[in-house]
C-alpha angles and dihedrals in degrees: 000000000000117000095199141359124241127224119187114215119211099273095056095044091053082050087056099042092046102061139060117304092239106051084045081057102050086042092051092044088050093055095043091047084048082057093058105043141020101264123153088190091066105030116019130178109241101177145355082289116005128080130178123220107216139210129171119200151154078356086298118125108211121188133196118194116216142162131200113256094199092174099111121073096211098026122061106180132183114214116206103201099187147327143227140176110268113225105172143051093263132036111260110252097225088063077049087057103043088053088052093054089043081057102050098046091044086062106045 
C-alpha cells in the first residue's frame, strides 16, 4: 500500500538527471520504498513543512526536499522540489529556504 504519491517539480528532476544511473536508482527505489512504509531513514520531517527524502550511497548523501500537498481528498501527494548533496552534519538552511518559496509559489 502507498501512503502517499511523489511528484517531482523541474528542479528535482534536472538533480536526478544530472548524476550517475546508479545513485538516481538507488534515490528512485528509496522514495518509492518511503511510499510504501513509515521510515525516517528514508523520509524525515526537517521543519514545520519541509522533509527531506534520503539516500545514502556509494558514501554520497543525497537529499531530496519535499512538502505534503493534502488538497485533494482522494489524493495526498508529496512534492520534491530539488536535491543536493548533502556535505555537512545539518541541512543548509538556504536549501531550507529555497524549499519554503518553491512551496509557496506551488500553491498559489
Amino acid at each position: 500500500m502507498k501512503y502517499f504519491e511523489t511528484i517531482f517539480l523541474e528542479e528535482a528532476e534536472e538533480f536526478i538527471s544530472k548524476i550517475d544511473r546508479k545513485s538516481a536508482g538507488k534515490i528512485i527505489y528509496n522514495i518509492d520504498l518511503a511510499q510504501q512504509t513509515n521510515d525516517p531513514k528514508l523520509f524525515k520531517k526537517l521543519n514545520n513543512e519541509i522533509w527531506e527524502f534520503r539516500t545514502k550511497y556509494l558514501g554520497n548523501q543525497y537529499r531530496l526536499l519535499a512538502f505534503w500537498d493534502k488538497r485533494d481528498d482522494k489524493q495526498i501527494l508529496v512534492i520534491a522540489t530539488h536535491g543536493f548533496i548533502k556535505k555537512d552534519q545539518k541541512v543548509p538552511k538556504k536549501e531550507i529556504d529555497k524549499a519554503e518559496k518553491i512551496r509557496k509559489n506551488y500553491l498559489k
